[in-house]
N, C-alpha and C positions, 0 to 999 in steps of 0.2 A: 334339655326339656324339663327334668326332674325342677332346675331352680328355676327356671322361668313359672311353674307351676306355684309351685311352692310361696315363690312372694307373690302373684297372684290371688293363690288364697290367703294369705298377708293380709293386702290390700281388702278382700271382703271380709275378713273378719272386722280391721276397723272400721269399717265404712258399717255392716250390721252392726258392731258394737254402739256406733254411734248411735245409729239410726234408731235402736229398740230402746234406747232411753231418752228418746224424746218424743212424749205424744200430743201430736198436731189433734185435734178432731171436734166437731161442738157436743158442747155438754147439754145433757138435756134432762131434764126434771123427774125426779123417783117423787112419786103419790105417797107413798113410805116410805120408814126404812126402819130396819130393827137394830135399835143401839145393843153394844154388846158392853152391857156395862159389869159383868162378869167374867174377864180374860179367861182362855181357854191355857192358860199361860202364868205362871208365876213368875217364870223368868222377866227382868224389868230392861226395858232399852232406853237410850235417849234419841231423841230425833231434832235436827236443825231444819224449821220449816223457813223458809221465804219467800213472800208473799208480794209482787208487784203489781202495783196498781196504773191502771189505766190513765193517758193524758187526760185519755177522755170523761175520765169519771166525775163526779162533782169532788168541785174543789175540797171539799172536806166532810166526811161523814161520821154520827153518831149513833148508827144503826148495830144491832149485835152482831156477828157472825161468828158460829160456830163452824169444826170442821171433822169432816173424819175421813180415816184412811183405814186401809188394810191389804190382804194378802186372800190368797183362794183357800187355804186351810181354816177359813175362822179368827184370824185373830184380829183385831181393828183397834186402832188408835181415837178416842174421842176429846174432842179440848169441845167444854160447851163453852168457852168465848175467848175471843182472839183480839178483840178491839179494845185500842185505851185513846179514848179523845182528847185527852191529856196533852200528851206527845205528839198529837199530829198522828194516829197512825190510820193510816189509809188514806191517807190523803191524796189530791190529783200529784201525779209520777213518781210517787214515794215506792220504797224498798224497801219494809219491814222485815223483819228477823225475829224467830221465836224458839225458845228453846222448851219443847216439851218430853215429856217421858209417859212410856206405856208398854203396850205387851211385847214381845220381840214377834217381829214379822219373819216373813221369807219376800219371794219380790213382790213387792206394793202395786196392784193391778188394780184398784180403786181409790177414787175419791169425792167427797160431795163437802159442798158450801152452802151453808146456809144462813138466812138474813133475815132479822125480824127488825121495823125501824120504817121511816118514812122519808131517809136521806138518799138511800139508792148508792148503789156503791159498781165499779166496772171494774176485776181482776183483769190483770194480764196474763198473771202463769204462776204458776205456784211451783214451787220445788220442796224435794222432801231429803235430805240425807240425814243419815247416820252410820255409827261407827264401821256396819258389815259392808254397805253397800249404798252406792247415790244413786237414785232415783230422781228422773226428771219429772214432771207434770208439767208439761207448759199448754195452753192454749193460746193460739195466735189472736190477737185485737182483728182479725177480717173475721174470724168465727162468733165471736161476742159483739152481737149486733142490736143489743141494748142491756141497762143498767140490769142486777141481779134484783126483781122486784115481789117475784111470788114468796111473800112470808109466810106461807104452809109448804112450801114445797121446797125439797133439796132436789141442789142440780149437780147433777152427774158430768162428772169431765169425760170420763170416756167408760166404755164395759170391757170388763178385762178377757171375756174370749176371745169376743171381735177383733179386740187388740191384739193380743198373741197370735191371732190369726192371721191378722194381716203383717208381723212384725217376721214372721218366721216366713210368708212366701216372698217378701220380699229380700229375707235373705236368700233364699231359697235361687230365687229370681239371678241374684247378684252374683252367686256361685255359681250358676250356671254359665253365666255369660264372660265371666273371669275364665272357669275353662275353657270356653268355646275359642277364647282371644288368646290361651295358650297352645290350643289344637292348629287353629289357624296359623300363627305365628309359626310352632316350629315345622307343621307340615311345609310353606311356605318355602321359611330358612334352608329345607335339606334339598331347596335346587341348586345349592352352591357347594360346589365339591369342593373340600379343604383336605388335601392327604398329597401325598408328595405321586408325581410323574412315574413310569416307569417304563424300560425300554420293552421293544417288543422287537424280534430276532426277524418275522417276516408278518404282512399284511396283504391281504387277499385284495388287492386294487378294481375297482368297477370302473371298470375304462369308458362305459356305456352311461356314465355320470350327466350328461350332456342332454340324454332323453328325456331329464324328468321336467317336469309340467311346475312346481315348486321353486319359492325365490327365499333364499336365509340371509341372514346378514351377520354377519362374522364381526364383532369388535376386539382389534389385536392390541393387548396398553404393553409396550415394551418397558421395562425395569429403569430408574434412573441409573441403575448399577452397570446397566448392557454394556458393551463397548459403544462408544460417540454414534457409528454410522456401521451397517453392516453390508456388504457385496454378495454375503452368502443367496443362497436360492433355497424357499423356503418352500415347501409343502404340507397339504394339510388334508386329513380325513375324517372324517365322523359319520356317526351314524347310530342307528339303533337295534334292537334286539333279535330285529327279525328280517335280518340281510339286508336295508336300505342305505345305500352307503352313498353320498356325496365327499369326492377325490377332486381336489384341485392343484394341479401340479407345478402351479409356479405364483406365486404369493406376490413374492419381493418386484420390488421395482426401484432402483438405485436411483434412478435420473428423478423420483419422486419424492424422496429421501424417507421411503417407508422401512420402518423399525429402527429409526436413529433411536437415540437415547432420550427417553423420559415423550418417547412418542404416542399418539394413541392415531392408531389406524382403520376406517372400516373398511369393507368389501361387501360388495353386492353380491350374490354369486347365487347360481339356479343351479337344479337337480333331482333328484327321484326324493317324491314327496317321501317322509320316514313318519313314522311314531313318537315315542319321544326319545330325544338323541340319550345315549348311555356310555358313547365312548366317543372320543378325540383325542388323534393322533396328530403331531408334528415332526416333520421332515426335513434337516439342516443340509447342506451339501455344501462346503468352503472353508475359509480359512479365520475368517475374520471375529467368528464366534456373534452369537446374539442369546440374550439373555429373556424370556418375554412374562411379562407379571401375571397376566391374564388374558384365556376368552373365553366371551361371551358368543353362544350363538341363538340366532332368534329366529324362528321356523312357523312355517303355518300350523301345521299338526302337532308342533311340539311345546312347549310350555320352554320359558327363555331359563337359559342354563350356564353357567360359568364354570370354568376350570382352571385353577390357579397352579400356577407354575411357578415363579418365584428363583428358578435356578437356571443355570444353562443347560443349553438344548445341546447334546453330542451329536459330532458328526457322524454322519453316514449310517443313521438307527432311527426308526419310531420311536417317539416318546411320547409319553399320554399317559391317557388312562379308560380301564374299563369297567362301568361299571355294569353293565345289562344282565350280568347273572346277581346283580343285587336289589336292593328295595326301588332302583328305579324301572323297575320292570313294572309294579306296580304304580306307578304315577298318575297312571288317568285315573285308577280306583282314589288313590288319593284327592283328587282333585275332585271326584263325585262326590267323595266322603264331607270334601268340606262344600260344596255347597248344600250336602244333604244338613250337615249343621249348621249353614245357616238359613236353612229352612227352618228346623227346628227353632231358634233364636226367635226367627220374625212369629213362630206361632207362638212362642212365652208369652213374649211381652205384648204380643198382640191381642191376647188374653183378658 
């Protein structure tokens, strides 16, 4: 459970790492803005901006655009021009690259564009790295649903609370539901008992088996290792916690060729409804030996359960296992527990 958990949260940290350096959202126009053209900062950084530009945008423009960035402490990066019409930059589907320098940041939660000119120009996304750390800024082309045209106005890509605020529930979100699928998963997993058989000297048999109202279905997979064919007479009991016991005293059927080698067998068989089953015993009587890999039994009241065997069954002894003085006593709490999580689930993201 611990690894299952474990890469789990793996999984959402890359998934939020991803997620929080890329912001989707439309930009929308600051009336101001106060340039900081005084660094709070002496320390100097460099920054690799790149700047793509829309199919859509006109094919070539000579408009200015400046740009600035920054962090929630105060420090902001300003380049008052970014355009050389020289080189084609900004042009329609071009990928320009700028190498500027300014005050050393922390993480970059703003940015704004601004355009003075009468060519019009349409960003696709812009990115900001340097040395500490790479920051995405991208806006999608469905968000920018005309050219950058107000030349008094800077337009805002996204606000850095809102941002963080939505970047962190959706981690938030994602770790949630990573656990939920590792609660789920191993509560699930421990209906399968994996531990070795062991004999039991006597069994208190419910002869009155035959009363109960309840129908199970017993899946028997015999071992390719068994011997070919067995003659033995095979019995079988289970039951659970709180005295319900279903006893069936004769399994095998020769002329059917039930428990040959690499067989899988089921049985229909009714009895006193139980809880959830916690023990199954098996009963050999002959010479011939049988070996049996697995069973599976499926119950009204009980949640379907396996017991793996793997070895040969000894004559003339119960062999099984018990587990009812252990966590499967608990099992229907389990079973509420996880639908109460995914209650919870559907009310997150329902959210």
């Amino acid at each position: 459970m611990v690894r299952v958990v474990y890469f789990l949260l793996l999984l959402a940290f890359i998934f939020t790492s991803s997620q929080a350096s890329s912001i989707v959202s439309r930009p929308q126009p600051l009336p101001s803005f106060n340039l900081l053209l005084n660094p709070t900062k002496n320390e100097s950084c460099s920054y690799t901006v790149n700047v793509t530009t829309s199919c859509s945008s006109p094919k070539r423009t000579t408009d200015h655009i400046s740009l600035s960035f920054g962090d929630g402490d105060g420090n902001q990066v300003f380049v008052p021009m970014l355009e050389d019409p020289f080189p084609g930059t900004f042009d329609q589907c071009s990928i320009d690259t700028f190498l500027v320098s300014g005050p050393c940041t922390s993480q970059i939660c703003y940015l704004y564009l601004y355009r003075i000119g009468n060519d019009g120009w349409k960003p696709e996304s812009v990115e900001i790295e340097n040395t500490k750390e790479f920051i995405i800024v991208a806006v999608s082309h469905h968000h920018w649903r005309q050219n950058i045209q107000d030349s008094s106005a800077f337009i805002s890509i996204f606000s850095a609370i809102r941002q963080r605020g939505v970047v962190l529930w959706k981690m938030v979100r994602v770790v949630y539901f990573l656990l939920l699928l590792a609660v789920i998963f191993t509560s699930s997993s421990a209906s399968s008992i994996v531990s070795w058989p062991q004999p039991l000297s006597s069994i208190k048999v419910n002869t009155t088996q035959n009363l109960g109202a309840c129908s199970y279905t017993v899946i028997i997979t015999t071992s390719c290792s068994s011997p070919k064919y067995t003659y033995d007479q095979i019995s079988l009991a289970f039951g659970d916690a709180y005295g319900y016991q279903v006893y069936v005293p004769r399994l095998d059927d020769p002329s059917s060729r039930t428990f040959e080698q690499c067989s899988i067998d089921t049985f229909q068989l009714s009895g006193p409804c139980t809880y959830q089953v916690c023990y199954l015993y098996l009963y050999r009587s002959g010479y011939d030996g049988w070996k049996p890999e697995s069973v599976e039994v499926y119950g009204s009241y009980s949640n379907p359960i396996t017991f793996y065997y793997g070895v040969l069954i000894p004559s003339d002894v119960w062999y099984g296992f018990d587990y009812c003085s252990g966590s499967y006593r608990a099992s229907a709490s389990k079973s509420t527990m996880k639908w109460a999580l995914i209650f919870v689930f559907a009310m997150l993201f329902g959210m």
